[in-house]
N, C-alpha and C positions, 0 to 999 in steps of 0.2 A: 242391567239387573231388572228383573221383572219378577212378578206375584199373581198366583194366577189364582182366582175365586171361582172354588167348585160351588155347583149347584148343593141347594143345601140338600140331602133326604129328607127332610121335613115335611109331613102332608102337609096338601093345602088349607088343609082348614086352623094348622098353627102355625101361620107366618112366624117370620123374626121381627120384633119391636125395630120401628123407625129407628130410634135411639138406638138400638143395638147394633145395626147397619152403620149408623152413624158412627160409633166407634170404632167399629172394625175400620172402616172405609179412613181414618184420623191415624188409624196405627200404623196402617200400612202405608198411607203416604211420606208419615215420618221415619218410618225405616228404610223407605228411599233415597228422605233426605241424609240419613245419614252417611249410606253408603255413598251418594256422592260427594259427602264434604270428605270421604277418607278419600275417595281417590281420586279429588283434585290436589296437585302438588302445593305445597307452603309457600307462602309467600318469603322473599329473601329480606335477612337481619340489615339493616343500613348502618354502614361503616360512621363509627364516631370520629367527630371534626378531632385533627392535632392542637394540640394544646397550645394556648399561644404565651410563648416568654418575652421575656423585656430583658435585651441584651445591649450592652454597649462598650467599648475599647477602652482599653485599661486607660487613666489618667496618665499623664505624663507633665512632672513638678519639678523642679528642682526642688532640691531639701537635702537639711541638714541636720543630722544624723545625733543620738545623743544618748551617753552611758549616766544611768543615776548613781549617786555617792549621797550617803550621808554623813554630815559632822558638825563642827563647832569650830566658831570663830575662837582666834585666838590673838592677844595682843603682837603689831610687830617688836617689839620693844618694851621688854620688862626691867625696872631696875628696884630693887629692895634699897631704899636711901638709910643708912648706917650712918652714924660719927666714926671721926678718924679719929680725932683725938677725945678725950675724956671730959669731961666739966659739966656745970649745971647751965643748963636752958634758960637763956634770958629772953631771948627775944625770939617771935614768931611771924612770918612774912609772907601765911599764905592761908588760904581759905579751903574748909575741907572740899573736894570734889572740882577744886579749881580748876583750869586749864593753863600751863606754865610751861613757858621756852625754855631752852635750856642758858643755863648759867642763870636763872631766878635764883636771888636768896629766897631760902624755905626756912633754915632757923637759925639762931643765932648763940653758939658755947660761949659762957663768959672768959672774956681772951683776956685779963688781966694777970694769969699767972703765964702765962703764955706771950704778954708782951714783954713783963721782966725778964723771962727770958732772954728772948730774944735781944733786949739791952746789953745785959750781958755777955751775950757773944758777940754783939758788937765790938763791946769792948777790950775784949778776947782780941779781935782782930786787931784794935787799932793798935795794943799790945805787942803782938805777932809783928805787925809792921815797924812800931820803933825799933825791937830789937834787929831786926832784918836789917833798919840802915844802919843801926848803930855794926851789926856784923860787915857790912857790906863797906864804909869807913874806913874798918881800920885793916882792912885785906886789900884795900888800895893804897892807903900808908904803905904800909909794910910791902907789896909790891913795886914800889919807887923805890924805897929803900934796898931791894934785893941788889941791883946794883952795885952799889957801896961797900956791898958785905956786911951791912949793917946790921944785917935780918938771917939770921938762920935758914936752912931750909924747913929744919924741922917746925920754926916756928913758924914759916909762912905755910906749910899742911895744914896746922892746926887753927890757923885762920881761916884757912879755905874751907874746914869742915865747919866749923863754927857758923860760918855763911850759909852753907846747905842746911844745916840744922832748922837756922831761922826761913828760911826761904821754905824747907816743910811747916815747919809750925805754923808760919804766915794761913800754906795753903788749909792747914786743919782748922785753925779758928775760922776763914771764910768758911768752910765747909760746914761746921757747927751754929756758923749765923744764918745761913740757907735752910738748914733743918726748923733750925727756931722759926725761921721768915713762911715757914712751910707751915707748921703750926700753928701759928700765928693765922693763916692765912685760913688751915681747916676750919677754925674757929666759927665760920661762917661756911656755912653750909649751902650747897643750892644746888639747882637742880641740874643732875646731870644728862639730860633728855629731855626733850620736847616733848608734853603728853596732858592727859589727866591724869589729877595726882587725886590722889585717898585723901580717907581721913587723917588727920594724925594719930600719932599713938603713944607721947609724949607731951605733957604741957609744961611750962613757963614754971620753971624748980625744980623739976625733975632731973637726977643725975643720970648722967648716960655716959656710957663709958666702951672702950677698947681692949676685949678680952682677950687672951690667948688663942692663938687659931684665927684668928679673926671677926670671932662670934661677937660681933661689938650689937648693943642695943637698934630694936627698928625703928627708927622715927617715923616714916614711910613709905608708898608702894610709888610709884609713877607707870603707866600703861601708853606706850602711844598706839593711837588709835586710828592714821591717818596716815598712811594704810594701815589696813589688818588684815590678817590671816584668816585662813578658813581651812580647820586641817583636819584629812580625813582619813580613812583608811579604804583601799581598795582592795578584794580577791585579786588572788594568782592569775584566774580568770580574765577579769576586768582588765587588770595592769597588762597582761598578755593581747587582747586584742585594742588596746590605747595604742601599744607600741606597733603592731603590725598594720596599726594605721596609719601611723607615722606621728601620733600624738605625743608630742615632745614637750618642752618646758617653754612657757610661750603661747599654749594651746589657751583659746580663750573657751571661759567658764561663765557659766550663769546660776546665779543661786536665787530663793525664794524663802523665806521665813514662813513659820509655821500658820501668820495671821496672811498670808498673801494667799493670791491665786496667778498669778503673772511674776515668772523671772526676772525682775527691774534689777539686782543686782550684778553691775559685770566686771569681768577679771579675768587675770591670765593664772597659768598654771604655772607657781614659780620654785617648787621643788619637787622630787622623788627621792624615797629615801635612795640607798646603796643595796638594801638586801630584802629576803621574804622573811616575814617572822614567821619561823617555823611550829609554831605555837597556835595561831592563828590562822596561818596560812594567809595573811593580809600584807599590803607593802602601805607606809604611809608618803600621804600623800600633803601638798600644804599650794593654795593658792592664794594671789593676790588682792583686796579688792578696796578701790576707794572708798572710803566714808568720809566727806570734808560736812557730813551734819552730826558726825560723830551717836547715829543711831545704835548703829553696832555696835556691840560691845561685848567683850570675850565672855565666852564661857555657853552662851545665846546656840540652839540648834539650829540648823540651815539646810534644806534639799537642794542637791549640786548636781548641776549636769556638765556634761564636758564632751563638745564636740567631738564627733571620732572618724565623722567622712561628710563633705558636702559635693552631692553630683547629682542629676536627674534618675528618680528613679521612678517607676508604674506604679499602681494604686487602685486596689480596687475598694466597695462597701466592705466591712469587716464582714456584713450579716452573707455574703456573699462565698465564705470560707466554707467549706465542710470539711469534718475529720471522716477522713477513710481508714479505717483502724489506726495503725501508728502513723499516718500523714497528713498530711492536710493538701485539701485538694478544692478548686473550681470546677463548676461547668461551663464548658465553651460550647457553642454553636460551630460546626466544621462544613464541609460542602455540603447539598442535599438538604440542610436547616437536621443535621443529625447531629443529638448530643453527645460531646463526649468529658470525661472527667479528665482533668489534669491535675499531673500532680504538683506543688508548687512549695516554694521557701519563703516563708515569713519573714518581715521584718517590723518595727515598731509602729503601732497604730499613730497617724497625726489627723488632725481635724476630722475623730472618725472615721477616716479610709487607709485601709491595711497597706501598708509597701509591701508587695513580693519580689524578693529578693532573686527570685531564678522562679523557671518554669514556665514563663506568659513573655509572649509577642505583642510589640506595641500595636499590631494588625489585629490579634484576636477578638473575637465576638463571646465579652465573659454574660454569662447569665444572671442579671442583677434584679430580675421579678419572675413570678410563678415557678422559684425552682421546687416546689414544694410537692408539686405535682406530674414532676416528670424524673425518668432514671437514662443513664447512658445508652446509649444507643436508639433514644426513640425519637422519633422527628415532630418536630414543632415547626410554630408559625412563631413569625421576630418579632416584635416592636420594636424600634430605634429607643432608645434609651441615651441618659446622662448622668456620669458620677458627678457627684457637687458633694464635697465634705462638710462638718459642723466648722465652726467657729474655732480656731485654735483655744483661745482662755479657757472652754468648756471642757478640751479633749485635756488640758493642762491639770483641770482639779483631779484627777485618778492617774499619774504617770504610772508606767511599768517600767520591769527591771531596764530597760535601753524606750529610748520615747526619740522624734523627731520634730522639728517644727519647716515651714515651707521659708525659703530663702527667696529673694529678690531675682526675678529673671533678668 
């Protein structure tokens, strides 16, 4: 490109101003420069560096596997202590809230009309019995004498029933002294179970008595405590894959009380009902659980879990998870450091690292830093990476509906 400066027409005698030269001469050297900065080519864009993630291989744990239940302890062994027989309250032989074996006297019915009784058919008996020998005498007479001719037959029949006669009567009077020996004996009350026992409900005068139906007065409760129940209700659900895991009666339990944060209570699983309440759609469920400090005690709320598979399974950060519309999915690193997303099955979070249940190879490179800024298919650089979970007790204070904890390798 060139610029070519014609002579001016201008006489001589009106030059052009220095300065005016000077700028011409300024213009045009800059619309040189321009035209060459158009038609040297642009310099090339510089390719931005691949993003660098932190990948590392799913964990591999043994663990055992766990369905939550909620419920309430319950006594194994309830008995409501009633009187057999009727009378007034003389004596008392236990302390409210006591702890009492079985066969403790607890109270005591005044047994005085209850031993005249029983005197009575003593004597009934001894009764019974003279006339027995005195029957029994004279039907062996009379049997030597048959012999002789001495003795009728007719009369020796009527000997011989006269003998049975007495030989029942014999057995009725003992039978009415054993009744009496019985009453006698209810009179004294005690306990029929091993437990803690309530308060009373009954004091020392009070008459108590044996009503029709058997609605006789309460003197007391007895709970035993040692063991106790814990009994809850399960979904169709739940109860459905207990069983298909092979969770049977037997199955060991861990429970936690409302003030804990760590399952210290343990026990087995020691019944299933027979049927689904169709009402509910829940099956009840009842397991077993030591208490020899007798903390527990019925009625108390309890979080229950109950094993339902112990095997090794992979693990990766939860924060690791993404939802891809209705899934949940990973990113893994593949040949080439190229992303790709997988998709994967969840299972219960433990020491803050998720079980995937399906979807990931213990070989895989899951993406456990900078996935924030990279999408499938784009190629990164690695760091080596390490899964390390939290603390079991920490992931324990927020269980969800199924939770796990790590078992002993």
């Amino acid at each position: 490109m060139s610029i070519t400066l014609e002579r001016s027409n201008l006489k001589p005698s009106r030059r052009m101003p220095h300065w005016r030269r000077a700028t011409y001469a300024a213009a045009a050297l800059g619309a040189v420069g321009i035209g060459w900065a158009l038609l040297r080519p642009a310099p090339a864009t510089p390719t931005p560096p691949a993003p660098v993630v932190t990948v590392a291989s799913p964990l591999q744990r043994k663990v055992a596997q766990w369905d939550q239940y909620i419920g309430r302890f319950e006594a194994s062994q309830k008995v409501d202590v009633r009187p057999r027989v009727s009378g007034a309250v003389v004596a008392i032989h236990f302390k409210d809230g006591q702890t009492v074996a079985a066969g403790h006297p607890l109270f005591t019915i005044d047994p005085r009309p209850y031993a005249a009784a029983l005197a009575e058919a003593k004597a009934g008996v001894a009764t019974a019995a003279s006339a027995l020998s005195l029957a029994q005498s004279d039907f062996d007479r009379a049997a030597r004498l048959q012999g002789d001719d001495a003795v009728s037959a007719s009369e020796l029949d009527g000997l011989k029933s006269r003998l049975r006669a007495a030989q029942a009567a014999l057995i009725a009077a003992q039978a009415r002294e054993a009744a009496k020996a019985l009453n006698m004996d209810f009179t004294e009350v005690r306990a029929p179970i091993a437990g803690r026992i309530s308060d009373r409900r009954v004091d020392i005068g009070n008459l108590v008595s044996v009503a029709e139906g058997g609605n006789a007065t309460l003197l007391t409760t007895i709970n035993t405590l040692d063991p106790i129940y814990f009994a809850f209700d399960a979904s169709e659900a739940l109860y459905l894959k207990a069983r298909r895991e092979h969770a049977v009666d037997g199955a060991p339990v861990e429970i936690r009380l409302q003030d804990e944060s760590s399952y210290r209570w343990k026990g087995k699983l020691d019944f299933t009902d027979n049927g689904v309440d169709a009402r509910s759609d829940t099956i009840r469920g009842r397991a077993t659980i030591a208490n020899p400090q007798m903390l527990l005690t019925p009625g108390m709320f309890g979080d229950m879990r109950m094993a339902n598979g112990i095997g090794p399974a992979l693990l990766v950060p939860d924060t690791a998870v993404q939802t891809d519309q209705a899934d949940k999915a990973v990113l893994v690193v593949g040949a080439g450091n190229v992303v790709a997303l997988r998709t994967v099955r969840l299972g219960p979070v433990v020491d803050g690292l998720r079980i995937i249940s399906a979807g990931l190879k213990p070989t895989d490179r899951v993406v456990i830093g900078g996935a924030v800024s990279i999408a499938p298919g784009a190629k990164v650089e690695t760091v080596p990476g390490r899964i390390v979970g939290r603390n079991e007790t920490a992931a324990a204070l927020a269980p969800t509906a199924a939770s796990a904890s790590f078992t002993a390798n």
